[in-house]
PDB file of N, CA, C, O and CB in Angstrom:
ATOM      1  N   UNK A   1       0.834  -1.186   0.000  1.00  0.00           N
ATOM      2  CA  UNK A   1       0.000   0.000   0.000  1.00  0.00           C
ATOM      3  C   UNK A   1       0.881   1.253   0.000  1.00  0.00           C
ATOM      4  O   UNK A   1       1.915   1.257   0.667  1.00  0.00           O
ATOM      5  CB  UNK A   1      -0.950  -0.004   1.218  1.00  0.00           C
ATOM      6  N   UNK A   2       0.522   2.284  -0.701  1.00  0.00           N
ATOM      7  CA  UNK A   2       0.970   3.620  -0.625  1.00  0.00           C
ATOM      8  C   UNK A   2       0.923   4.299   0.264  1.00  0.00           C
ATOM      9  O   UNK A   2      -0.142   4.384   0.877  1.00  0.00           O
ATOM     10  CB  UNK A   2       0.587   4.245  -1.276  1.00  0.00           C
ATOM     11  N   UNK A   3       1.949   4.971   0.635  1.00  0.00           N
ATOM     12  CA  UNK A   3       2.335   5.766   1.616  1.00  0.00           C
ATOM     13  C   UNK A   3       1.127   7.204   1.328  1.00  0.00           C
ATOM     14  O   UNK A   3       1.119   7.809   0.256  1.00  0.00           O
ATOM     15  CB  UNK A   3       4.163   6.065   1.448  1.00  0.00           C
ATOM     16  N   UNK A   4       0.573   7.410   2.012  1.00  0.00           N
ATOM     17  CA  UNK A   4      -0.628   8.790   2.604  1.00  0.00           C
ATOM     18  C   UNK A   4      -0.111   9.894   2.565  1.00  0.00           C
ATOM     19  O   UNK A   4       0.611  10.135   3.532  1.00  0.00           O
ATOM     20  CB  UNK A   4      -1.178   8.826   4.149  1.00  0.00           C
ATOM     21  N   UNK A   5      -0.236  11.032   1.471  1.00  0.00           N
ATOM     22  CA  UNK A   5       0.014  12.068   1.006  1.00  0.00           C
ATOM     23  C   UNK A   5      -0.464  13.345   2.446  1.00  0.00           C
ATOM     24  O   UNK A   5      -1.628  13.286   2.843  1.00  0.00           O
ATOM     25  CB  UNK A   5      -0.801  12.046  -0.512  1.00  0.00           C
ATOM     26  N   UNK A   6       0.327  14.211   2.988  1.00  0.00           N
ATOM     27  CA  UNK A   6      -0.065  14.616   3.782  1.00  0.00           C
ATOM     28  C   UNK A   6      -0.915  16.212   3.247  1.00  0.00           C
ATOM     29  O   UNK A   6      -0.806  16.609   2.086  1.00  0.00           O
ATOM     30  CB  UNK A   6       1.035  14.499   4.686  1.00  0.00           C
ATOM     31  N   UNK A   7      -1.586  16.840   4.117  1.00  0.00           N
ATOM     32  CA  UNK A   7      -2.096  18.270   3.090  1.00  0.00           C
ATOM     33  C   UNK A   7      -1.225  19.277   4.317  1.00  0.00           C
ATOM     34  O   UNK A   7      -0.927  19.465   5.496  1.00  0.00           O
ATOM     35  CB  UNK A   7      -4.481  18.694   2.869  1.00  0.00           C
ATOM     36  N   UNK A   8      -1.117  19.792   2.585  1.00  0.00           N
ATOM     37  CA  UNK A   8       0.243  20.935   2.926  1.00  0.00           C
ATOM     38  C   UNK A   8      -0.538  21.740   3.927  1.00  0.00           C
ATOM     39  O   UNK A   8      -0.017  21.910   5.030  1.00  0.00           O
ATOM     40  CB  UNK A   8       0.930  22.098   1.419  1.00  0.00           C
ATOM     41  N   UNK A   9      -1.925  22.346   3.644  1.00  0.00           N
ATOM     42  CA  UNK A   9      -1.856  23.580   4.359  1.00  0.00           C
ATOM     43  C   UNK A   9      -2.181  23.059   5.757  1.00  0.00           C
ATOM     44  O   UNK A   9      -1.938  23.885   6.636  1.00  0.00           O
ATOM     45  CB  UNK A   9      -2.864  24.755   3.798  1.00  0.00           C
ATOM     46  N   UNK A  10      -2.739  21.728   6.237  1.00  0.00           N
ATOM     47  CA  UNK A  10      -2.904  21.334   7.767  1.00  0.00           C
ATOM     48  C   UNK A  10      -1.071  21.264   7.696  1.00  0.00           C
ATOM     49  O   UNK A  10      -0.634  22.045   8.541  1.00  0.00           O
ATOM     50  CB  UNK A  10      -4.069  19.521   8.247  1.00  0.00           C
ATOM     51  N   UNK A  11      -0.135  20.680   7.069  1.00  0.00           N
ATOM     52  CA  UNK A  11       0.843  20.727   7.370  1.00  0.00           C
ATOM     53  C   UNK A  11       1.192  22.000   8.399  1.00  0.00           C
ATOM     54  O   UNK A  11       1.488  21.807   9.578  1.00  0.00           O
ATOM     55  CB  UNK A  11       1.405  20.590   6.269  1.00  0.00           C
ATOM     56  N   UNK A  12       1.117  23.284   7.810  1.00  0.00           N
ATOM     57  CA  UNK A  12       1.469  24.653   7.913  1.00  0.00           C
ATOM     58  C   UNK A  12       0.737  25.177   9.199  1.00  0.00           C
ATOM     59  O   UNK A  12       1.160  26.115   9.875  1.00  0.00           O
ATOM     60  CB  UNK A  12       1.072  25.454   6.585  1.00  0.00           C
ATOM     61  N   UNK A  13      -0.620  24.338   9.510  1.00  0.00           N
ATOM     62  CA  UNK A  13      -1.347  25.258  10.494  1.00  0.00           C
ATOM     63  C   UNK A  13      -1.170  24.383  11.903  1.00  0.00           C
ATOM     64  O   UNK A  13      -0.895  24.974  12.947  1.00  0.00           O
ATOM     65  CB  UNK A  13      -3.112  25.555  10.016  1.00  0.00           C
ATOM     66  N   UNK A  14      -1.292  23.382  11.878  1.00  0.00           N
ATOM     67  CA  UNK A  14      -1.639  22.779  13.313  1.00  0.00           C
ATOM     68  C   UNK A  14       0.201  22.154  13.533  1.00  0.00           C
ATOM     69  O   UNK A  14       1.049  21.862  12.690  1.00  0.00           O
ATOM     70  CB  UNK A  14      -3.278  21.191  13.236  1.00  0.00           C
ATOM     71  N   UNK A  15       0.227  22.149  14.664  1.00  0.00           N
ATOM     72  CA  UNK A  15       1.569  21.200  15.219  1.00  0.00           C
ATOM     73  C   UNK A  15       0.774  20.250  16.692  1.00  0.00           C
ATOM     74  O   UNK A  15      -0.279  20.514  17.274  1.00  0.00           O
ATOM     75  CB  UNK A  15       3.270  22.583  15.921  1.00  0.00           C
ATOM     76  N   UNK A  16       1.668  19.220  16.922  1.00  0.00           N
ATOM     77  CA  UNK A  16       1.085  18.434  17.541  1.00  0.00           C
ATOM     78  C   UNK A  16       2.245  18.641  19.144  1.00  0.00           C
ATOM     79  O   UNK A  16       3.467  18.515  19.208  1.00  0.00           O
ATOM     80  CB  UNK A  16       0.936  16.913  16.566  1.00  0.00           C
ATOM     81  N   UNK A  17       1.235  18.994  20.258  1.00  0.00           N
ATOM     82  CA  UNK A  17       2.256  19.124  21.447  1.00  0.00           C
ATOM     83  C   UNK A  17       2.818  17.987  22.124  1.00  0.00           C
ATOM     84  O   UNK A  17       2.769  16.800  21.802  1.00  0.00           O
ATOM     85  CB  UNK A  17       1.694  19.826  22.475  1.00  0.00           C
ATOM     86  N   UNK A  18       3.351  18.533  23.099  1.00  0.00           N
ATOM     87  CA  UNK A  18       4.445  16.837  23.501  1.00  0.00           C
ATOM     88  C   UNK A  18       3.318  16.099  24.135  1.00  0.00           C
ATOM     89  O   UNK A  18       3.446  14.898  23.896  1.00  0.00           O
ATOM     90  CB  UNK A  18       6.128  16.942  24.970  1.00  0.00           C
ATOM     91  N   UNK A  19       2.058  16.408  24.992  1.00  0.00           N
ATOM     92  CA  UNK A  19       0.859  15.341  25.438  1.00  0.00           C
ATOM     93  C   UNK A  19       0.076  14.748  24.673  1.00  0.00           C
ATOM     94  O   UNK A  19      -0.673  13.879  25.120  1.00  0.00           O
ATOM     95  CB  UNK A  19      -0.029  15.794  26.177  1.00  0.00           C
ATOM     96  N   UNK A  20       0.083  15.185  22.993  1.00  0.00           N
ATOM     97  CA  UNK A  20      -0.458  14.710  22.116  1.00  0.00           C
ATOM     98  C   UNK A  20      -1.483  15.365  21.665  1.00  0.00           C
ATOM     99  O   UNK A  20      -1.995  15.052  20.591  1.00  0.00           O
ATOM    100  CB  UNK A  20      -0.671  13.705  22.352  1.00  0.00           C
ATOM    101  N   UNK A  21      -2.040  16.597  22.581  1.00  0.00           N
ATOM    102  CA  UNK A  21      -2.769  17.571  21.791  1.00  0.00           C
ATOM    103  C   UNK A  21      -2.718  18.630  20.152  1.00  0.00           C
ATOM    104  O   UNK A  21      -1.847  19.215  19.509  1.00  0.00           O
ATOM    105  CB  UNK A  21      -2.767  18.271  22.706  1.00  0.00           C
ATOM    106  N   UNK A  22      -3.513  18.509  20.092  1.00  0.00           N
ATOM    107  CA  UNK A  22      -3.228  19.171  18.299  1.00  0.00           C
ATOM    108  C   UNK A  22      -3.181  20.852  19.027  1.00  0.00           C
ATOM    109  O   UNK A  22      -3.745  21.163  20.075  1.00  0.00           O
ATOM    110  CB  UNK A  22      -5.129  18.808  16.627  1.00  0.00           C
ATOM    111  N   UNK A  23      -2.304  21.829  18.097  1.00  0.00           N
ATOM    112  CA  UNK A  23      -2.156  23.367  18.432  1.00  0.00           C
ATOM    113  C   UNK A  23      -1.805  23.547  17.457  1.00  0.00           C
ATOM    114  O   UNK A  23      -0.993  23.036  16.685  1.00  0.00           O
ATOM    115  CB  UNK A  23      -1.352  23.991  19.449  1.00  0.00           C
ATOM    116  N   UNK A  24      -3.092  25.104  17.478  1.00  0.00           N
ATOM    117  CA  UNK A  24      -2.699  26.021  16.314  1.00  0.00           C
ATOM    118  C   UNK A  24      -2.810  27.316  17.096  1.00  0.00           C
ATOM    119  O   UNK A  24      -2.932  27.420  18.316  1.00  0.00           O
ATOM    120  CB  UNK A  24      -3.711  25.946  14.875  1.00  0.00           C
ATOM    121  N   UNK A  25      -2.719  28.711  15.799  1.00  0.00           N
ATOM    122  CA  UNK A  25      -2.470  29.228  16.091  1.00  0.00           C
ATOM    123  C   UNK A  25      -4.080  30.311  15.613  1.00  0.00           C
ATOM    124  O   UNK A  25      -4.769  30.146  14.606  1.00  0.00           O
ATOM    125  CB  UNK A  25      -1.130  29.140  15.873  1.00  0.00           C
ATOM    126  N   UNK A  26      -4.273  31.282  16.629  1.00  0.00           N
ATOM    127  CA  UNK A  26      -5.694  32.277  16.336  1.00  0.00           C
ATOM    128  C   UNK A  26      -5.356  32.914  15.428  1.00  0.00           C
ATOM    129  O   UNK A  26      -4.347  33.571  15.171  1.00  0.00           O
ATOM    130  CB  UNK A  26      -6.265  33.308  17.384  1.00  0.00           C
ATOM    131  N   UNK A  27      -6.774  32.570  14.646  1.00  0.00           N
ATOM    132  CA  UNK A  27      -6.818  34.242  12.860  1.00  0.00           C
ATOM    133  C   UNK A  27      -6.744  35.691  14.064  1.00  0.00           C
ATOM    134  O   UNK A  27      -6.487  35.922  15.246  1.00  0.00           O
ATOM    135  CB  UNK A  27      -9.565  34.454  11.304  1.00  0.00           C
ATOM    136  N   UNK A  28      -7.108  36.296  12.970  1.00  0.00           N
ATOM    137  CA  UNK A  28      -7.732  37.716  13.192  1.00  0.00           C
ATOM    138  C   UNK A  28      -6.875  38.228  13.705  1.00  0.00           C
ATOM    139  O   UNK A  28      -7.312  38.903  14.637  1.00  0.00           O
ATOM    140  CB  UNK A  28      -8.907  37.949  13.935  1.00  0.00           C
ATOM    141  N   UNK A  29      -5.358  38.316  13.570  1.00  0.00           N
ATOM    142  CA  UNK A  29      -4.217  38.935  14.530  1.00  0.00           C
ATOM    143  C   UNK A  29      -3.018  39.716  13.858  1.00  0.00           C
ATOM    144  O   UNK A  29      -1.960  40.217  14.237  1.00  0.00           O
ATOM    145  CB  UNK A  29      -3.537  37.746  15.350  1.00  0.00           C
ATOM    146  N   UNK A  30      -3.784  39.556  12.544  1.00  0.00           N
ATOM    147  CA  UNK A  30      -2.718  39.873  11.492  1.00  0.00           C
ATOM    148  C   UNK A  30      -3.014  41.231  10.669  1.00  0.00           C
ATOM    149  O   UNK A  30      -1.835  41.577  10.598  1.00  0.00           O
ATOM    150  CB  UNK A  30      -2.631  38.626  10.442  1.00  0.00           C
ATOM    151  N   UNK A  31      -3.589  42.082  10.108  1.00  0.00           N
ATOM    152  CA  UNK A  31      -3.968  42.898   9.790  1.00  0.00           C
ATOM    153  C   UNK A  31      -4.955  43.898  10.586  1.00  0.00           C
ATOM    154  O   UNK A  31      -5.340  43.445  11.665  1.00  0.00           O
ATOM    155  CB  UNK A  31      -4.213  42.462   8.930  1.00  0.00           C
ATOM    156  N   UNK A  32      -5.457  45.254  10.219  1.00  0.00           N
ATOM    157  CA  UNK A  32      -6.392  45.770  10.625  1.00  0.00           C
ATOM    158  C   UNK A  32      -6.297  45.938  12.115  1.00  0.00           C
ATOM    159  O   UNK A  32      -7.370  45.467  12.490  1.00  0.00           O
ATOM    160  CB  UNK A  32      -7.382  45.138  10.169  1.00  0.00           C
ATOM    161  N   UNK A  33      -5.879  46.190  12.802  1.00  0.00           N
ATOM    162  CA  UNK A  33      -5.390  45.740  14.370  1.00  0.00           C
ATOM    163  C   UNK A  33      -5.483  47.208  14.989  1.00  0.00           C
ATOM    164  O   UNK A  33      -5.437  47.066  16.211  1.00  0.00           O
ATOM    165  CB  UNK A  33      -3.557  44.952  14.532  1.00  0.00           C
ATOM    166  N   UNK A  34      -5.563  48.180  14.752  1.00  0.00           N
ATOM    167  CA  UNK A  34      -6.038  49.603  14.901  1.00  0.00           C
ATOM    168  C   UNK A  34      -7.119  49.937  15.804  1.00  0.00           C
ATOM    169  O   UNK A  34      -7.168  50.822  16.659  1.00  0.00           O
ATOM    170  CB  UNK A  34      -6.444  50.073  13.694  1.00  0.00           C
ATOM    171  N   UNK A  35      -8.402  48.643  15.293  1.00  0.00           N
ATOM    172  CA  UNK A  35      -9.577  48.942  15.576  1.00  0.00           C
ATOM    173  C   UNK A  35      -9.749  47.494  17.210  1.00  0.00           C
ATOM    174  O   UNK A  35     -10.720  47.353  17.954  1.00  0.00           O
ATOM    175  CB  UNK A  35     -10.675  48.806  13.831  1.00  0.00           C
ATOM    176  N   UNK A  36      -8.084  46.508  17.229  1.00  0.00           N
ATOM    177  CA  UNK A  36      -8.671  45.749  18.302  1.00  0.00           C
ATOM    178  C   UNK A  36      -7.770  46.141  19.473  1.00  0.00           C
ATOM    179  O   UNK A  36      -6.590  46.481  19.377  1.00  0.00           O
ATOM    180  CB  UNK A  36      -8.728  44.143  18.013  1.00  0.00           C
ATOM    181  N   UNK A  37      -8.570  46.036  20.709  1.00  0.00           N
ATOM    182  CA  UNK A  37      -8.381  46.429  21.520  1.00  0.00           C
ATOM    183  C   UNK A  37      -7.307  45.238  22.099  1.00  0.00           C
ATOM    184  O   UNK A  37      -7.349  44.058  21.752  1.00  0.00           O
ATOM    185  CB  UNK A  37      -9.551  46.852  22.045  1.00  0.00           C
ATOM    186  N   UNK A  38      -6.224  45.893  23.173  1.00  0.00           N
ATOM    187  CA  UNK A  38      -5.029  45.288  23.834  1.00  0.00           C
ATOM    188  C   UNK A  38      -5.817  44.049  24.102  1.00  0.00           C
ATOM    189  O   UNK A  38      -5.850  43.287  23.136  1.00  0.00           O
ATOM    190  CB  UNK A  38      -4.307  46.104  25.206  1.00  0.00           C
ATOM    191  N   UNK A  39      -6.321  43.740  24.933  1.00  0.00           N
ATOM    192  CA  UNK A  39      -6.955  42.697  25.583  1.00  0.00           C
ATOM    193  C   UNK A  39      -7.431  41.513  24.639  1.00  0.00           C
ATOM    194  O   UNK A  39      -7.242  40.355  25.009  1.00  0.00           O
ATOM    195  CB  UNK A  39      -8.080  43.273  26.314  1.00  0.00           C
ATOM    196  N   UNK A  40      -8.225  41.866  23.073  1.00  0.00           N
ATOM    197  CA  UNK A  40      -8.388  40.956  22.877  1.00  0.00           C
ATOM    198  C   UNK A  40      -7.224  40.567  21.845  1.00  0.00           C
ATOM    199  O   UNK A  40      -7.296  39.449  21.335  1.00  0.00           O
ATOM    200  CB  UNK A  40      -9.613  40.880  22.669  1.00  0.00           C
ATOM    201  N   UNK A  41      -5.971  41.553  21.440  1.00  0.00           N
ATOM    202  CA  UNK A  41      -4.665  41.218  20.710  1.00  0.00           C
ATOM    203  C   UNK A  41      -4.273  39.895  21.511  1.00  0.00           C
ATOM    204  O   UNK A  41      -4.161  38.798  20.964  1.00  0.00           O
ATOM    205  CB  UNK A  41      -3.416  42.520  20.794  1.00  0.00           C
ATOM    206  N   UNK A  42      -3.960  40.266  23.691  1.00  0.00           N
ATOM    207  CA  UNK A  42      -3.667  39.476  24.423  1.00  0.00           C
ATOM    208  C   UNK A  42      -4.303  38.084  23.873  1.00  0.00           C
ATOM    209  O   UNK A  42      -3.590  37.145  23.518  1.00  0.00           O
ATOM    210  CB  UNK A  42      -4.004  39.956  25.668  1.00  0.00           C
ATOM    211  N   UNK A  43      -4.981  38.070  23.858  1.00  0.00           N
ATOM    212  CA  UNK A  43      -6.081  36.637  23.823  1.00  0.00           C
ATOM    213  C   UNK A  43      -5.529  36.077  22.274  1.00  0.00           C
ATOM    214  O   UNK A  43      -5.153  34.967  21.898  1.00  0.00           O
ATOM    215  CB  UNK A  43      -8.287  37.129  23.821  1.00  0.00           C
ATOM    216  N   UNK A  44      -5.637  37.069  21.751  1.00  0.00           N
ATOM    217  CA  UNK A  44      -4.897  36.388  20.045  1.00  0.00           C
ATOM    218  C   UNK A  44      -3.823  35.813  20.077  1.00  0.00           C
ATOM    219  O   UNK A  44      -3.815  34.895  19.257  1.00  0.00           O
ATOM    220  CB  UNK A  44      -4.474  37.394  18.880  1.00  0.00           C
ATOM    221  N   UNK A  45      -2.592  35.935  20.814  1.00  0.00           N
ATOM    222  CA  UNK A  45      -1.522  35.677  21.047  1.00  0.00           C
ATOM    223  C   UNK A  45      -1.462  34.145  21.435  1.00  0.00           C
ATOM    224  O   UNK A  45      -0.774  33.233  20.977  1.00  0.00           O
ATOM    225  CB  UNK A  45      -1.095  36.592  21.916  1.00  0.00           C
ATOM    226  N   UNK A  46      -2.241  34.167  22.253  1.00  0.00           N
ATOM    227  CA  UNK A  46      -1.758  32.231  23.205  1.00  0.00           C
ATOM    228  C   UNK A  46      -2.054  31.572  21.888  1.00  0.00           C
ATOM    229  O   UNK A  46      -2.535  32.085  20.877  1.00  0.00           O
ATOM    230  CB  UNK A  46      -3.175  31.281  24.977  1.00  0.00           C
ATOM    231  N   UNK A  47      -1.687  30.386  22.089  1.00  0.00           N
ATOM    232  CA  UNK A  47      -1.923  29.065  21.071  1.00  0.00           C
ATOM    233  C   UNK A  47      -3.427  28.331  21.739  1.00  0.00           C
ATOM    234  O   UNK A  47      -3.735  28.016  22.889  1.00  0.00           O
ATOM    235  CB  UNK A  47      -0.293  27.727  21.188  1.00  0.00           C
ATOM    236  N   UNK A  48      -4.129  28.245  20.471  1.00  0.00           N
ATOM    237  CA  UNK A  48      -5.645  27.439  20.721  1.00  0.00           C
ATOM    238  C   UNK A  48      -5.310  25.514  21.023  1.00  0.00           C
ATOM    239  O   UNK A  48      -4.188  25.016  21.114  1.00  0.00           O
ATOM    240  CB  UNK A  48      -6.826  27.707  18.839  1.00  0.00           C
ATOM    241  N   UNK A  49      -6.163  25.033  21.088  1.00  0.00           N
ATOM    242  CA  UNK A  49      -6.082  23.495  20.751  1.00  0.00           C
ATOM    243  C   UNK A  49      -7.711  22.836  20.193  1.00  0.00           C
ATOM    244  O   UNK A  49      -8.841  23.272  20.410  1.00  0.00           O
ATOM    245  CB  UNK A  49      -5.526  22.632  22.354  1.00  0.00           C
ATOM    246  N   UNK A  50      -7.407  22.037  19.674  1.00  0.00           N
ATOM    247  CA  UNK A  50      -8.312  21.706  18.736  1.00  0.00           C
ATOM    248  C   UNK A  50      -9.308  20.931  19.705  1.00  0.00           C
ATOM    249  O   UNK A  50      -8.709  20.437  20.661  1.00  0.00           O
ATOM    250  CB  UNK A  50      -7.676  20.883  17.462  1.00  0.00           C
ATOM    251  N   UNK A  51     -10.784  20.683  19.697  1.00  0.00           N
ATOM    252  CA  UNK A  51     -11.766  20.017  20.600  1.00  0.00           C
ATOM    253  C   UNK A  51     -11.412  18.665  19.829  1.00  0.00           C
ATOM    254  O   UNK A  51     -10.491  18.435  19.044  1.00  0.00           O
ATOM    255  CB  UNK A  51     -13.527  20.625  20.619  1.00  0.00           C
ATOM    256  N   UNK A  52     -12.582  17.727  20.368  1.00  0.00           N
ATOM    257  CA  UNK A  52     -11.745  16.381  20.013  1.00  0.00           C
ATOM    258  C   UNK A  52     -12.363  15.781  18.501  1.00  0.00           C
ATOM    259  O   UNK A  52     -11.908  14.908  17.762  1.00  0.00           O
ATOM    260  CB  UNK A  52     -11.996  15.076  21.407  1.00  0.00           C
ATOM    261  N   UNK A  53     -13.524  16.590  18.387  1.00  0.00           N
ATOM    262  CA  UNK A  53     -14.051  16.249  17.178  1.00  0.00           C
ATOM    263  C   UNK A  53     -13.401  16.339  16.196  1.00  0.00           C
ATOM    264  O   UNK A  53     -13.436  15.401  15.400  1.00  0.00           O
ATOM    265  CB  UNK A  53     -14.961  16.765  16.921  1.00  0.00           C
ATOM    266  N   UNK A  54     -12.208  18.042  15.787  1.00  0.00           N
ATOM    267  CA  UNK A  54     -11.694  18.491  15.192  1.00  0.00           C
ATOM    268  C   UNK A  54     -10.865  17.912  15.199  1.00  0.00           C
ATOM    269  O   UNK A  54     -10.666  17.607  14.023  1.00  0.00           O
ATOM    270  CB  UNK A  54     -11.652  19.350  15.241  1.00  0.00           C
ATOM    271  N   UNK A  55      -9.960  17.384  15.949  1.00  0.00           N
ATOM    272  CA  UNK A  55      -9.029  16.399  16.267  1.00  0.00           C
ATOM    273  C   UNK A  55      -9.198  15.186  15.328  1.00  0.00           C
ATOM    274  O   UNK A  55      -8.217  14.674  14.790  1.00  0.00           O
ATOM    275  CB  UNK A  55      -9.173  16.017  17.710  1.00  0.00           C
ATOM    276  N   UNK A  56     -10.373  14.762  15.152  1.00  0.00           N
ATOM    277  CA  UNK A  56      -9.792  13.271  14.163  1.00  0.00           C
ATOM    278  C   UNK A  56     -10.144  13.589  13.098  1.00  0.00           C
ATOM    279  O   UNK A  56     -10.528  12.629  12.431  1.00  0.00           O
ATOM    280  CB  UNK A  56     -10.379  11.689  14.375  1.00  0.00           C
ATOM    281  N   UNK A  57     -10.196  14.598  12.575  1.00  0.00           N
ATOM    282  CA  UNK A  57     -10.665  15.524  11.074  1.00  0.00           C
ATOM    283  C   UNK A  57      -9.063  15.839  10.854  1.00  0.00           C
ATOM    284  O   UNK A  57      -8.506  15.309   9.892  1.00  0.00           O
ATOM    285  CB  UNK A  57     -11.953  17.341  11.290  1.00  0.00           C
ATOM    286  N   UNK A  58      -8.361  16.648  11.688  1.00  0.00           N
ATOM    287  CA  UNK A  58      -7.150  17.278  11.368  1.00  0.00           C
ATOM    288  C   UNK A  58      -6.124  15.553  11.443  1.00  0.00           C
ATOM    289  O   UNK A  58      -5.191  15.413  10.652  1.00  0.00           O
ATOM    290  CB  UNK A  58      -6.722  18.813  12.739  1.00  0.00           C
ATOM    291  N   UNK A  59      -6.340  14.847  12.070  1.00  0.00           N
ATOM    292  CA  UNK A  59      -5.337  13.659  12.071  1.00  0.00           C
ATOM    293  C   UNK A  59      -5.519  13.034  10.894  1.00  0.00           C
ATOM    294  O   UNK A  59      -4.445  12.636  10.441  1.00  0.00           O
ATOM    295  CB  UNK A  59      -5.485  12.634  13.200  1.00  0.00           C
ATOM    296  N   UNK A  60      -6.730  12.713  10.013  1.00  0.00           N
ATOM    297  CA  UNK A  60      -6.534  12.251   9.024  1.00  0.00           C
ATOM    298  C   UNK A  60      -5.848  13.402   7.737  1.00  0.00           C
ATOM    299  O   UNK A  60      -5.561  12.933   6.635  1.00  0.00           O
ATOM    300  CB  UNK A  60      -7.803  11.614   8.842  1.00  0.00           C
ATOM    301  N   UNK A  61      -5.729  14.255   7.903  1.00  0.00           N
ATOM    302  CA  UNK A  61      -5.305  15.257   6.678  1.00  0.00           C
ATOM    303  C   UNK A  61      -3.083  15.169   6.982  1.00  0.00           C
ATOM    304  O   UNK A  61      -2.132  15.113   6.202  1.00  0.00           O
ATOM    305  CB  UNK A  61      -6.380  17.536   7.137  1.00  0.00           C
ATOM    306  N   UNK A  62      -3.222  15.205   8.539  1.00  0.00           N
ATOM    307  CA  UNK A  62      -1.340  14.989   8.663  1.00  0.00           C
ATOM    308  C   UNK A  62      -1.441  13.245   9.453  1.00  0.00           C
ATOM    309  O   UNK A  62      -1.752  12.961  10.610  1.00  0.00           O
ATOM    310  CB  UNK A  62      -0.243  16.683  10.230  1.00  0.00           C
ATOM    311  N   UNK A  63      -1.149  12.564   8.603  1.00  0.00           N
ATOM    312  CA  UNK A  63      -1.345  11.057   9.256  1.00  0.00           C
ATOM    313  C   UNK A  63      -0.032  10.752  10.045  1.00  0.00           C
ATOM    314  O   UNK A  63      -0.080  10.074  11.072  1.00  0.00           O
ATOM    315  CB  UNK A  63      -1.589   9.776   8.012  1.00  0.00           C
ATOM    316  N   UNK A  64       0.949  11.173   9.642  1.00  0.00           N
ATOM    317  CA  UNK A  64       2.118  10.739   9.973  1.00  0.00           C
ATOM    318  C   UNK A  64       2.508  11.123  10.888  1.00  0.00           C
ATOM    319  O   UNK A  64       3.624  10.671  11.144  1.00  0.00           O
ATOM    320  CB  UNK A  64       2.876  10.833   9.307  1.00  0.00           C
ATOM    321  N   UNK A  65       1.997  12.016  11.816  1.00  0.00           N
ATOM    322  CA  UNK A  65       2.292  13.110  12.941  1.00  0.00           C
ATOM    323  C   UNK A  65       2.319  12.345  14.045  1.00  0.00           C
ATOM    324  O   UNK A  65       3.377  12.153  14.645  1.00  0.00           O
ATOM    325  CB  UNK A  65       1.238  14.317  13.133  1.00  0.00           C
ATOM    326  N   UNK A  66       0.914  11.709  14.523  1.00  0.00           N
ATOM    327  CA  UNK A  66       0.168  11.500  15.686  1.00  0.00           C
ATOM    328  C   UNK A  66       0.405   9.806  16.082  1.00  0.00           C
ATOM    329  O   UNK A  66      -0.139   9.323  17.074  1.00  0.00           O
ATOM    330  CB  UNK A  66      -1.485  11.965  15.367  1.00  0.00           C
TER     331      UNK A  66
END
């Protein structure tokens, strides 16, 4: 059987942490930023993690990761 083509752009967005949780990173932090206030920049900043549903959606797109 053939080796499982991974997708580039889950490649690019999610990384997998050392407990095995999936992490990405929050939109909306990149442009236009004038109009957001400190507090919710703060909140843009931390790294999200994926719920668990999303989790076996994003594991089949990077197979080789997890």
């Amino acid at each position: 059987m053939q080796k499982l083509k991974s997708h580039s752009g889950a490649k690019k967005r999610f990384r997998i942490s050392a407990t095995g949780k999936i992490k990405f990173k929050k939109t909306h932090a990149q442009h236009l930023l004038a109009k957001k206030s400190a507090k919710r920049m703060r909140r843009l900043r931390k790294p999200a993690y994926l719920k668990p549903r999303q989790r076996l959606i994003v594991e089949r797109l990077i197979p080789y990761t997890s």
